[in-house]
C-alpha positions as CSV (number, residue, x, y, z in Angstrom):
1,X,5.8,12.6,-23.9
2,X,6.5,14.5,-20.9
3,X,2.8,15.8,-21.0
4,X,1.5,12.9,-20.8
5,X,3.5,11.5,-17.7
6,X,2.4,15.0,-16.4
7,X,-1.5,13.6,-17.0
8,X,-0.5,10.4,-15.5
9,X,1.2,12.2,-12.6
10,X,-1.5,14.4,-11.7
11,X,-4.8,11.6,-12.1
12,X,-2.5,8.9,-10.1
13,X,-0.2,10.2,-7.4
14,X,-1.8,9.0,-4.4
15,X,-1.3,5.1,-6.2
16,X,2.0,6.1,-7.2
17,X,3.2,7.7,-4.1
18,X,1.3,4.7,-2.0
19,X,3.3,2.1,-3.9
20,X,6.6,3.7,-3.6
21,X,6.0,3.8,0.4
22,X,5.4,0.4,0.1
23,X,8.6,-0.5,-0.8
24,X,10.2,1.5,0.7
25,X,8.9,0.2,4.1
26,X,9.2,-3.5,3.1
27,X,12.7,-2.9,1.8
28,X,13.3,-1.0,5.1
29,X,12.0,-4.0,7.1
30,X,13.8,-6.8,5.0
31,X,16.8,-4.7,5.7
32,X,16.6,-4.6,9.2
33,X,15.8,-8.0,9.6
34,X,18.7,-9.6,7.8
35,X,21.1,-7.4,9.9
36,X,19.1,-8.4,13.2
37,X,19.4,-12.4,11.7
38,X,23.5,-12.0,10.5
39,X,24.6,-10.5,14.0
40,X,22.1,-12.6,16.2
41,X,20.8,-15.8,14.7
42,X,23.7,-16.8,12.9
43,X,22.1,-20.7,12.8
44,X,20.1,-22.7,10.1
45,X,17.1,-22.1,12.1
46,X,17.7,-18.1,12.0
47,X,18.3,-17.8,8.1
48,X,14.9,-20.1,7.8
49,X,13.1,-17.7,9.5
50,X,14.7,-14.6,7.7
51,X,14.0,-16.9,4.1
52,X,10.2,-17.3,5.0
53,X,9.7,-13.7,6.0
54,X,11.2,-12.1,2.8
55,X,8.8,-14.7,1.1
56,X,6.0,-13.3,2.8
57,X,7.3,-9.9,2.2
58,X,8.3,-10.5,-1.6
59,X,4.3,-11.8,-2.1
60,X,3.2,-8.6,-0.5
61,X,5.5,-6.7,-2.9
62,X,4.4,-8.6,-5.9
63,X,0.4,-8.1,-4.8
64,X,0.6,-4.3,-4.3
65,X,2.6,-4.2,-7.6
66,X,0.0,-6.5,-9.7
67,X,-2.3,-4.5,-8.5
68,X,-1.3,-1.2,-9.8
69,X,-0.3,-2.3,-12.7
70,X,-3.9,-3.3,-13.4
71,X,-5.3,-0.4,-12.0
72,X,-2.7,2.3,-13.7
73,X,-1.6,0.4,-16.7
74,X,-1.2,3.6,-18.8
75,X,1.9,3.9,-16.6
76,X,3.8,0.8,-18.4
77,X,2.8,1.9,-22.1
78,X,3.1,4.5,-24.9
79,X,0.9,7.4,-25.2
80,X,-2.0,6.7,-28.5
81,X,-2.5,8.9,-30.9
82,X,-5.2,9.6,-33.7
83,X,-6.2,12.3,-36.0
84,X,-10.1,11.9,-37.4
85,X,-13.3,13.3,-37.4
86,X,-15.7,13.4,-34.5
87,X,-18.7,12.0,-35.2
88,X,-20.9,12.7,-32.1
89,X,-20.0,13.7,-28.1
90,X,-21.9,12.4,-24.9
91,X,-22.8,14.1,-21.8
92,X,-23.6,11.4,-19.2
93,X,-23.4,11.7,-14.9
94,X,-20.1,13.9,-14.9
95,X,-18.5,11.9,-17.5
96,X,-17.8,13.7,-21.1
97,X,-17.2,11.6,-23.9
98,X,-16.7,11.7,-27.3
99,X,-16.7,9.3,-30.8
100,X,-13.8,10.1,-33.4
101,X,-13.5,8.1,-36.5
102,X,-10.0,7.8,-37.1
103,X,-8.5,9.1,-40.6
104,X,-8.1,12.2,-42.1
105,X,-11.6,13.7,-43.3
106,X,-13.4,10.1,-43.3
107,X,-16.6,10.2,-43.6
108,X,-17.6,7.2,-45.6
109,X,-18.2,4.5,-42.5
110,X,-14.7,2.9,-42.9
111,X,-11.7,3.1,-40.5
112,X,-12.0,2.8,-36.8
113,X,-14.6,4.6,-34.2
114,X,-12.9,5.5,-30.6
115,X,-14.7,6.5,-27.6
116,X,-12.4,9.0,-25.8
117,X,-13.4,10.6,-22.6
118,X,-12.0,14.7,-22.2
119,X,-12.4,17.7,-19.7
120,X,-15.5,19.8,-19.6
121,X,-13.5,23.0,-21.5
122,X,-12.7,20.5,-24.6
123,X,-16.0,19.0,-24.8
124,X,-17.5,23.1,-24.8
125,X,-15.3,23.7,-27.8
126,X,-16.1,20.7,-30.0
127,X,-18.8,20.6,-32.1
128,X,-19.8,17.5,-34.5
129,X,-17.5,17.1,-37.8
130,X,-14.5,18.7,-37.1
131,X,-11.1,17.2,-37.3
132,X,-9.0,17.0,-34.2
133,X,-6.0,15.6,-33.2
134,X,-5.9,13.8,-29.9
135,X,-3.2,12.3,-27.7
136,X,-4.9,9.9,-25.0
137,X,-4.3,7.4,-22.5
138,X,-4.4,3.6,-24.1
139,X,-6.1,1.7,-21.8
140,X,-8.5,4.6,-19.6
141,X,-9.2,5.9,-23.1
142,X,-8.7,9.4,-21.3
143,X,-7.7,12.3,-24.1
144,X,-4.1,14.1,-22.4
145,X,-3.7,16.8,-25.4
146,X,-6.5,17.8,-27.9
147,X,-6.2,19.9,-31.1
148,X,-9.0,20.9,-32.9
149,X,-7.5,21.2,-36.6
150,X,-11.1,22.5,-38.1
151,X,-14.2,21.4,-40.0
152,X,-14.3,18.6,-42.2
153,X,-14.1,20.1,-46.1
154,X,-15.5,18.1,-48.2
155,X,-14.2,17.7,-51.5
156,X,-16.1,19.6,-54.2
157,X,-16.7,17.4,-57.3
158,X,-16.9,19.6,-60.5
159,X,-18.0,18.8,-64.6
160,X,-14.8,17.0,-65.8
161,X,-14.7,14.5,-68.8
């Protein structure tokens, strides 16, 4: 678990870091304006005022928010996992991805096909029909932890009555 915040820590921190500032400057500000209001506008007209701005500022918090939350929703959920087969990897414009079929040694067409994208070193080691393990982001489909458990064996089917 920890290695995968790690991932998410380490592909996200200028988001992260950006929304944290954020709020911290609009709570700063909200802050600093209900003192200014409670010690000088102590009137309907001054707690109006103070009650639209923290609107303002509370949509402003929400639209920063919503917004990485759709952008960096692998933040908000748990890691995925599969173990399967790969069935074929892609080269394409910087981007390496491969297809495993989920399930242990399936090769028969059934059980799910996923689409994971991984680093250049793990692409280099994989090699059609081996089984790996993979821990990956849910929603960028981005693999965190890969395990290469070995070639597919495939079972041998001898003279039996």
């Amino acid at each position: 678990m920890a290695e995968y915040y790690r991932y998410l820590w380490l592909s996200t921190w200028p988001a992260v870091i950006s929304l944290i500032l954020v709020w911290l400057f609009v709570l700063f500000r909200l802050t600093g304006k209900a003192r200014h209001t409670w010690r000088w506008e102590r009137d309907a007209w001054g707690f109006l005022v103070l009650l639209g701005k923290s609107l303002v500022w509370i949509g402003v918090l929400a639209g920063c928010t919503a917004m990485f939350a759709m952008n960096d929703a692998d933040w908000f959920r748990q890691p995925a996992s599969c173990r399967g087969t790969v069935l074929s990897k892609e080269a394409a414009a910087g981007r390496y991805s491969v297809q495993i079929k989920e399930g242990e040694g399936k090769t028969d067409g059934k059980g799910p096909v996923l689409d994971l994208f991984l680093d250049p070193a793990s692409y280099r080691l994989l090699s059609g029909g081996e089984r790996v393990e993979a821990v990956y982001l849910p929603v960028a489909k981005e693999t965190v932890f890969l395990r290469i458990l070995g070639p597919v064996k495939e079972k041998a089917k001898g003279r039996g009555k």
